[in-house]
C-alpha positions as CSV (number, residue, x, y, z in Angstrom):
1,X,-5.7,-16.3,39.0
2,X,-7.3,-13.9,41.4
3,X,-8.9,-10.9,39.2
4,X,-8.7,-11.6,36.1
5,X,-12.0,-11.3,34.7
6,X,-14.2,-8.4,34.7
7,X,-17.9,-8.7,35.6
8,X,-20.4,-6.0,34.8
9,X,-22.7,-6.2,37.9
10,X,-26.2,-5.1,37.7
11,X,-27.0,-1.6,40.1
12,X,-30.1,-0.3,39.2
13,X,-33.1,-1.1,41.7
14,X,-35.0,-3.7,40.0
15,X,-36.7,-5.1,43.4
16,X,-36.1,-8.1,45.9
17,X,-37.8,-11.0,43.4
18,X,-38.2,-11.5,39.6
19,X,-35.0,-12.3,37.6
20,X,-34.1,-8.9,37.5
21,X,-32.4,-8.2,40.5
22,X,-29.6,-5.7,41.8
23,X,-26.2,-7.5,42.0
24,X,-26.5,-10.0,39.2
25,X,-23.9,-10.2,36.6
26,X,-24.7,-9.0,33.6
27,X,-21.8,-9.5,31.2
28,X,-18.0,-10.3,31.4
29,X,-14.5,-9.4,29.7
30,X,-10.8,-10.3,30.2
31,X,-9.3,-7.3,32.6
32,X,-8.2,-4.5,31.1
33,X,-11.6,-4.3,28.6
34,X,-13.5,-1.5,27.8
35,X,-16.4,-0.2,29.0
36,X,-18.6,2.6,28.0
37,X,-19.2,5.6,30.0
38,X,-22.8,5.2,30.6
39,X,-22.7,1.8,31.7
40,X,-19.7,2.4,34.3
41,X,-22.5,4.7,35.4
42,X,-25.2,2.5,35.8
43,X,-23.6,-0.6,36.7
44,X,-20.3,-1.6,38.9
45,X,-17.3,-3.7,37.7
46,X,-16.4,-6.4,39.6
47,X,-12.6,-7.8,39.4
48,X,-12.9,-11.6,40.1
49,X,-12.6,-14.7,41.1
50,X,-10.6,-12.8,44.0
51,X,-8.1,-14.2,45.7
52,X,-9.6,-17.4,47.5
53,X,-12.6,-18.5,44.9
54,X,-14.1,-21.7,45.5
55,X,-14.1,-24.6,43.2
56,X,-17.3,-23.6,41.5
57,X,-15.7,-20.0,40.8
58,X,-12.4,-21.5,39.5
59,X,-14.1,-23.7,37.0
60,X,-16.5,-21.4,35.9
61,X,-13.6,-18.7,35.3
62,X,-11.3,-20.8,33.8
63,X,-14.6,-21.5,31.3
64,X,-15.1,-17.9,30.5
65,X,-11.1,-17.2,29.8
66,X,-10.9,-19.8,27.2
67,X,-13.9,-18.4,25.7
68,X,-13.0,-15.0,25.9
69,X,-9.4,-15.9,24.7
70,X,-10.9,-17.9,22.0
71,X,-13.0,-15.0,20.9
72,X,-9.8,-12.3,20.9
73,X,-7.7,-15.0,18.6
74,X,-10.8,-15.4,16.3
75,X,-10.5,-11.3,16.1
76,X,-13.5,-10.2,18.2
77,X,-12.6,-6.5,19.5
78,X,-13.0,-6.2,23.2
79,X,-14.5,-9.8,23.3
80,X,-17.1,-10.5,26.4
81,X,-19.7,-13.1,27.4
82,X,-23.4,-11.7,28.3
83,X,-25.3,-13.4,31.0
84,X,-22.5,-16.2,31.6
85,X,-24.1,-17.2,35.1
86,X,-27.6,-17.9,33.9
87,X,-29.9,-20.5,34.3
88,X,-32.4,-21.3,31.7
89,X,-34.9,-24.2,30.9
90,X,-36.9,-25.7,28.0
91,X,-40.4,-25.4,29.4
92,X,-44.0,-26.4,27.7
93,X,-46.5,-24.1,28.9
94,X,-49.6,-24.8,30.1
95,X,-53.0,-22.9,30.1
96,X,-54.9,-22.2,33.4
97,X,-56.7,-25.5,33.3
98,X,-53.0,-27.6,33.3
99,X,-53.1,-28.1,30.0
100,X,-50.4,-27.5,27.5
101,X,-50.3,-24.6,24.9
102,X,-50.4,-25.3,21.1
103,X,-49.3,-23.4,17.7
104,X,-51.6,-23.5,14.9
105,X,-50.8,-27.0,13.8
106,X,-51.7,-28.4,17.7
107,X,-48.3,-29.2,18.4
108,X,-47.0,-28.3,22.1
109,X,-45.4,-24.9,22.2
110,X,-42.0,-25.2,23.6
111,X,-40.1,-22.1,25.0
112,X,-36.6,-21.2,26.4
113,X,-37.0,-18.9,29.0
114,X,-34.3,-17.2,31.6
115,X,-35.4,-18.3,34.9
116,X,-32.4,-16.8,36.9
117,X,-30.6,-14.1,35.1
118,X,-27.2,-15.1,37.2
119,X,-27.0,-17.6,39.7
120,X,-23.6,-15.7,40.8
121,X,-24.6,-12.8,43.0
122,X,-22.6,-9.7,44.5
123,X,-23.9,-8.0,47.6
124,X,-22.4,-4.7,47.9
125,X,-23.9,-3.3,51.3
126,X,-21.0,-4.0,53.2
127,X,-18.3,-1.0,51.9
128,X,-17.8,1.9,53.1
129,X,-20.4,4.0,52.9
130,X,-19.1,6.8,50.7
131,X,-17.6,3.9,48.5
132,X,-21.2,2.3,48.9
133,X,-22.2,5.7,48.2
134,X,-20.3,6.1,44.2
135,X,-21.6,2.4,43.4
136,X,-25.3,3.0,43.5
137,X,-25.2,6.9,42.1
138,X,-26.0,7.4,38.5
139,X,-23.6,10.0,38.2
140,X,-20.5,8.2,39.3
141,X,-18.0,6.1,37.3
142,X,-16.8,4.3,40.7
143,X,-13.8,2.5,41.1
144,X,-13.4,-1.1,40.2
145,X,-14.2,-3.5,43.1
146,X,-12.4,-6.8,43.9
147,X,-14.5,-9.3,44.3
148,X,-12.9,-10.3,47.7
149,X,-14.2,-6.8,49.5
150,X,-18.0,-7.8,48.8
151,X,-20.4,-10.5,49.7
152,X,-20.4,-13.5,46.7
153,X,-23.4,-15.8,46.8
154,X,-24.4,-18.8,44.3
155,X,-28.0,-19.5,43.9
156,X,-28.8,-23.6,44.6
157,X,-29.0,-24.9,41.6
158,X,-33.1,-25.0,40.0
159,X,-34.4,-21.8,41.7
160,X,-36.8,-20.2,39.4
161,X,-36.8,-16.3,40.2
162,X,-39.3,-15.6,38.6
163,X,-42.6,-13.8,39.0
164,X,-45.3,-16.9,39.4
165,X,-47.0,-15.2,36.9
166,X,-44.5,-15.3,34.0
167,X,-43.7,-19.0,34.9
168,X,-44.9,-21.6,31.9
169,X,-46.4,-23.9,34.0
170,X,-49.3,-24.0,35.9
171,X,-48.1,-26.1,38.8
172,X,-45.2,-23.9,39.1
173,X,-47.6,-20.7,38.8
174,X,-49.3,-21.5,42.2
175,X,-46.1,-21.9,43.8
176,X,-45.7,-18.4,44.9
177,X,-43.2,-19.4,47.9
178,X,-39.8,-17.3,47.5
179,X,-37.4,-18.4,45.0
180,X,-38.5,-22.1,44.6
181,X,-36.5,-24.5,43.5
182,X,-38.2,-26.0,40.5
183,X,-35.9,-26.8,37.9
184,X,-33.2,-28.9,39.4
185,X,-33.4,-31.7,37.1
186,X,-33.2,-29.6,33.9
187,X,-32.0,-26.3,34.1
188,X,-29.4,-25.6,32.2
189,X,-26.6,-23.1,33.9
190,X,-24.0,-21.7,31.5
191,X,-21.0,-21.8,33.9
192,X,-21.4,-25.2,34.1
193,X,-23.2,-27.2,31.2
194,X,-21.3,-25.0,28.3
195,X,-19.7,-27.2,25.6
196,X,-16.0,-25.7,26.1
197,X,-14.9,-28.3,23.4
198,X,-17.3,-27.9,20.7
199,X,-16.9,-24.0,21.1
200,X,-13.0,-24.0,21.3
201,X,-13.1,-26.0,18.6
202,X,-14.9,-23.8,16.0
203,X,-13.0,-22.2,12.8
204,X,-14.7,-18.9,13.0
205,X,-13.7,-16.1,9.8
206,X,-13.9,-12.2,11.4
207,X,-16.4,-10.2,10.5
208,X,-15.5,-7.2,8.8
209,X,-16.0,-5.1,10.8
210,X,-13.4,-7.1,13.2
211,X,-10.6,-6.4,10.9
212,X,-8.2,-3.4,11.3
């Protein structure tokens, strides 16, 4: 199964914290998809789940082929899956005295925020350096990468990247230790808590723009 799905991975600088961050997948299509110019530019295509993915991987890929199979029979062109590794929660929040926010009719606001953009992460620094070199320039469509010549890391499960700031609650606000882990219980990651069934099981009509 090695390599069979193609992950658009995140280049551009974007910092060492926030949910931003260089080396998070971005989006996702069967091999052989297309991409645009620009983006082959800006980004780096990862082939994966390699040849020796761990359980986590496997499920998660096996996830995304049915999807993106699913999507091809209901006539999608060049079907793909944005953001499938991220990690999002249902959070209330709360005013700088603790309290919760309210809308006009004094009912608790509830948001859904991304707290970690992908909690699958590729590390690229250990190519070659002229291969290193045509992944991080602008001007470069570099060559495809399997995802068994770079480092692969999965985020624990919870961590909240981002900016203290931009978090909804105030406890969580004056946390400001490095990626904190405070969403274990509810977080919701999309490689793992995706209804496969309910999807699968749509009847979907093309668009008409779908149709050739």
């Amino acid at each position: 199964m090695a390599n069979e799905i193609e992950l658009m991975v995140s280049i551009r600088r974007q910092g060492d914290s926030g949910v931003l961050r260089r080396g998070d997948v971005m989006t996702c299509r069967l091999a052989g998809g297309k991409w645009g110019t620009q983006e082959l530019k800006t980004h780096q295509v990862v082939l994966w789940p390699g040849e020796n993915p761990t359980e986590l991987e496997e499920n998660a890929s096996a996830l995304l082929q049915a999807i993106l199979h699913k999507k091809a029979a209901w006539g999608e062109p060049n079907p793909r899956v944005d953001y499938p590794f991220c990690e999002i929660v249902h959070e209330t929040p709360e005013d700088d005295n603790g309290s919760p926010v309210v809308d006009f009719d004094n009912q608790p606001i509830e948001n859904v925020v991304m707290t970690n953009r992908s909690v699958l992460h590729f590390d690229f620094t250990s190519l070659p350096q002229g291969q290193l070199n045509a992944v991080l320039s602008k001007t470069v469509s570099a060559e495809f990468i399997s995802a068994d010549d770079v480092s692969v890391s999965v985020d624990e499960r919870g961590i909240d990247k981002r900016e203290p700031s931009q978090r909804g609650k105030k406890s969580h606000r004056d946390n400001t230790s490095a990626n904190p882990v405070l969403h274990a219980n509810d977080a919701l990651r999309r490689d793992e808590t995706t209804d496969t069934i309910e999807f699968l099981s749509r009847k979907v009509e093309p668009i008409k723009s779908w149709r050739v």
